[in-house]
C-alpha positions as CSV (number, residue, x, y, z in Angstrom):
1,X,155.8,-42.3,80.6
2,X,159.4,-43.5,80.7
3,X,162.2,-40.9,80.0
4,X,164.7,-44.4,79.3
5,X,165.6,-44.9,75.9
6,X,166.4,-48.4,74.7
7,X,169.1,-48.5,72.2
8,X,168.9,-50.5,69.1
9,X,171.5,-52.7,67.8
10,X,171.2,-53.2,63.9
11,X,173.4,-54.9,60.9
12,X,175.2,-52.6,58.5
13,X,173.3,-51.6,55.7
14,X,174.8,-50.6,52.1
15,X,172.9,-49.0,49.6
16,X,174.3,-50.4,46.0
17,X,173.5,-48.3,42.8
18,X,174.1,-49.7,39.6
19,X,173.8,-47.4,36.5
20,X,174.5,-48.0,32.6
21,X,178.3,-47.8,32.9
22,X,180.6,-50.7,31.4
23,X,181.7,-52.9,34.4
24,X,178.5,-53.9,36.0
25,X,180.2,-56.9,37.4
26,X,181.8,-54.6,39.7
27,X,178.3,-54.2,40.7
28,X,177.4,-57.4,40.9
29,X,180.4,-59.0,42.9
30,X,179.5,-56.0,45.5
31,X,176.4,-57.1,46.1
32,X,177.4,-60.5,46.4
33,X,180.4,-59.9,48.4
34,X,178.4,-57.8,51.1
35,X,175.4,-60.4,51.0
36,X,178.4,-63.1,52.2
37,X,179.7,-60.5,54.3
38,X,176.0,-60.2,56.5
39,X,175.5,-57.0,55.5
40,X,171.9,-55.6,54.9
41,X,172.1,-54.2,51.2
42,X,169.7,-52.4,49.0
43,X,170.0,-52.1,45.4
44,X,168.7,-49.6,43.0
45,X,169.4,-50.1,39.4
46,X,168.9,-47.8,36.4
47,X,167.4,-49.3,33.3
48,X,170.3,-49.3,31.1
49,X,172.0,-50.5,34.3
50,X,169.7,-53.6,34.1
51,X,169.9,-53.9,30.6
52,X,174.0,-53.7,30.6
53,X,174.0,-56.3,33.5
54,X,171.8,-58.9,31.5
55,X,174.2,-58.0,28.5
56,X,177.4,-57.8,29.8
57,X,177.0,-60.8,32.7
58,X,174.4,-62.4,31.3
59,X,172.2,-61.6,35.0
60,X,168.8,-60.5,35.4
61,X,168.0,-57.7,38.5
62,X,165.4,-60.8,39.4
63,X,168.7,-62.8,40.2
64,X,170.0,-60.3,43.1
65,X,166.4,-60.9,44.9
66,X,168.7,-63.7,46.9
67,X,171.6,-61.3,47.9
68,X,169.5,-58.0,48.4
69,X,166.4,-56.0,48.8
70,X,165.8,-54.4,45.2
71,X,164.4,-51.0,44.6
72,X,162.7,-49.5,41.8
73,X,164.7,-46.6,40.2
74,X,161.1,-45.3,40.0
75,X,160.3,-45.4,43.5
76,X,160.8,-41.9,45.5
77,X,158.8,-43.4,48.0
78,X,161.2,-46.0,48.8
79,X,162.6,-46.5,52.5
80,X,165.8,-45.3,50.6
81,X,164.7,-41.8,49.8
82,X,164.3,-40.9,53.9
83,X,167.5,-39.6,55.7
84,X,165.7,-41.2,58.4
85,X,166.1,-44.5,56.7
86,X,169.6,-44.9,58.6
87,X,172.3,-46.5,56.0
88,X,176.2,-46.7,56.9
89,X,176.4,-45.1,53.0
90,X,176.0,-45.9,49.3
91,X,178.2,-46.9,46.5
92,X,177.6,-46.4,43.1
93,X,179.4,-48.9,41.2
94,X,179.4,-48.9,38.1
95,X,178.6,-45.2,37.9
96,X,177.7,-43.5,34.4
97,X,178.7,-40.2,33.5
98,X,175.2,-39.0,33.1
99,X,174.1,-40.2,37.0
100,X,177.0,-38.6,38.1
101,X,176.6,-35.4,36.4
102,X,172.8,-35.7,37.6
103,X,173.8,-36.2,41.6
104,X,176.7,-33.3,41.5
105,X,174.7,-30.9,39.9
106,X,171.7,-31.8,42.7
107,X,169.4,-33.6,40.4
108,X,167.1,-35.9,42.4
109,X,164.8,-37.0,39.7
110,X,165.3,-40.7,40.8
111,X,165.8,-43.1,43.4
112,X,169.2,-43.6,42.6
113,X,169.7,-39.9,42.5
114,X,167.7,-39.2,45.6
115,X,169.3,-41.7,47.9
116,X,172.6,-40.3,46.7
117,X,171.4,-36.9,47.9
118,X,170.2,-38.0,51.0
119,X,173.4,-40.2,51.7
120,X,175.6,-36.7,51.1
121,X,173.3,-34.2,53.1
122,X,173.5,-36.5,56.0
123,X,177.0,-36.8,55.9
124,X,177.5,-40.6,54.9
125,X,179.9,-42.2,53.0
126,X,179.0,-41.9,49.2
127,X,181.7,-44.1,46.5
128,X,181.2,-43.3,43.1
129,X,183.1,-45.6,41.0
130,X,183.1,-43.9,37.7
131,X,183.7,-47.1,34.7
132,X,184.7,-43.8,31.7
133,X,187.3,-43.0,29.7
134,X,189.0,-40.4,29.0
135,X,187.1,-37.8,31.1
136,X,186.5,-34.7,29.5
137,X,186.4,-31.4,31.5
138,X,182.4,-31.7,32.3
139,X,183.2,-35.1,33.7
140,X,186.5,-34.2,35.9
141,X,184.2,-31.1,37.3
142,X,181.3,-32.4,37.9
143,X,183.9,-35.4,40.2
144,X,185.0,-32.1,41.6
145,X,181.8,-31.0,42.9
146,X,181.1,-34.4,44.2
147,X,184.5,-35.0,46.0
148,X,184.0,-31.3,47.9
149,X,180.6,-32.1,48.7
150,X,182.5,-35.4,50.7
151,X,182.1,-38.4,48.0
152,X,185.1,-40.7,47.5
153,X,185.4,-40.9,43.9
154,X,186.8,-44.3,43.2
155,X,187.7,-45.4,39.2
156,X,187.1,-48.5,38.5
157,X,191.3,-48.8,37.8
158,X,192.2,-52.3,39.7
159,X,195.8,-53.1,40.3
160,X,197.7,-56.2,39.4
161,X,200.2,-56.2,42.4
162,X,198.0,-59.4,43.5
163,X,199.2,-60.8,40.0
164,X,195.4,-61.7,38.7
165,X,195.1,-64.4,36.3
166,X,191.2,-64.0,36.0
167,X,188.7,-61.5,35.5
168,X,186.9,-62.3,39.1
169,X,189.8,-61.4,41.0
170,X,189.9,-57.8,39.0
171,X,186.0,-57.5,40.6
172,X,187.2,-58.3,43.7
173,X,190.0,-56.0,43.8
174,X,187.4,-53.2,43.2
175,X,184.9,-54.5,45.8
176,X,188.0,-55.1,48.8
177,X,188.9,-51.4,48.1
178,X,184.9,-50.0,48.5
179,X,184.5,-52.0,51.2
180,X,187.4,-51.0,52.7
181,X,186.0,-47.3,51.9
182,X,183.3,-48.3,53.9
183,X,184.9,-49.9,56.9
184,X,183.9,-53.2,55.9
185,X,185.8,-55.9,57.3
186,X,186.7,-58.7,54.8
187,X,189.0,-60.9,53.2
188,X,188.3,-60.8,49.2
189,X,192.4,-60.1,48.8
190,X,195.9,-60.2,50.0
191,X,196.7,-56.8,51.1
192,X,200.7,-55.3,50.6
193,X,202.4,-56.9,53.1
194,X,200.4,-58.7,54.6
195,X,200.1,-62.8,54.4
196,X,196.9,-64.5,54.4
């Protein structure tokens, strides 16, 4: 038996969660922006996060088939759940207040929750973008516990620098800046200095 070990070349691979915040066209333009971008992503969607998508973008989970491989939130047996299932990390975007309460306080009662806690204990980039406000004290501690434990927390606050005129360019601000987070190459925006 051979002691050589081949190595393995892969694609990226994203893990997009998508909860029952406001904003789940932040969601959807990530998913679409890493699809375009050749990235392998995986999305697992709550069922308000479902229901908010079809409601506030007027797009059914069945839709995102094309751009991604879609988990059940049901599914704990989902390639997801594994720390052995390698991912470069997991954004949560939008992010409700009750999913992230749930992952800080080590609740892995669903996939969403579970591949969260798996992204974190193996020390993979985890972007929570909470879509909330104000935030009470329960919310800006429970972001607490999250960022120590290595999240990025990441509000869904886009800037108007780029001088945006529609709403599209707002979702893309958001999804350059994850991406970025995640050491995604791209080119959704202008950066600060910089000429395109």
């Amino acid at each position: 038996m051979s002691s050589f070990i081949e190595s393995v070349e892969r694609t990226k691979r994203i893990i997009v969660g998508i909860t029952g915040a406001s904003g789940s066209l932040y969601g959807y333009t990530m998913v679409r922006a890493l699809h375009q971008l050749g990235v392998e992503t995986h999305v697992i969607a709550t069922e308000m996060g479902e229901k908010v998508m079809q409601f506030e973008c007027d797009i059914k989970m069945e839709e995102l088939k094309s751009y991604a491989t879609i988990h059940s939130n049901q599914n704990l047996f989902a390639s997801v759940a594994s720390g052995s299932f390698l991912t470069d990390g997991m954004v949560i975007v939008p992010c409700s207040m009750n999913t992230l309460g749930a992952i800080a306080n080590g609740v892995g009662d669903t996939l969403l929750s579970r591949a969260a806690s798996v992204v974190l204990k193996e020390k993979r980039n985890l972007i929570i973008v909470p879509r909330e406000a104000p935030f009470n004290l329960i919310h800006l501690r429970n972001m607490t516990s999250l960022a120590e434990t290595g999240a990025c927390i990441m509000p869904a606050s886009p800037g108007f620098y780029h001088k945006p005129t529609e709403i599209w360019e707002l979702a893309n601000f958001m999804a350059a800046r994850i991406l970025d987070m995640l050491g995604i190459d791209h080119r959704l925006l202008e950066r600060w200095g910089e000429k395109t």
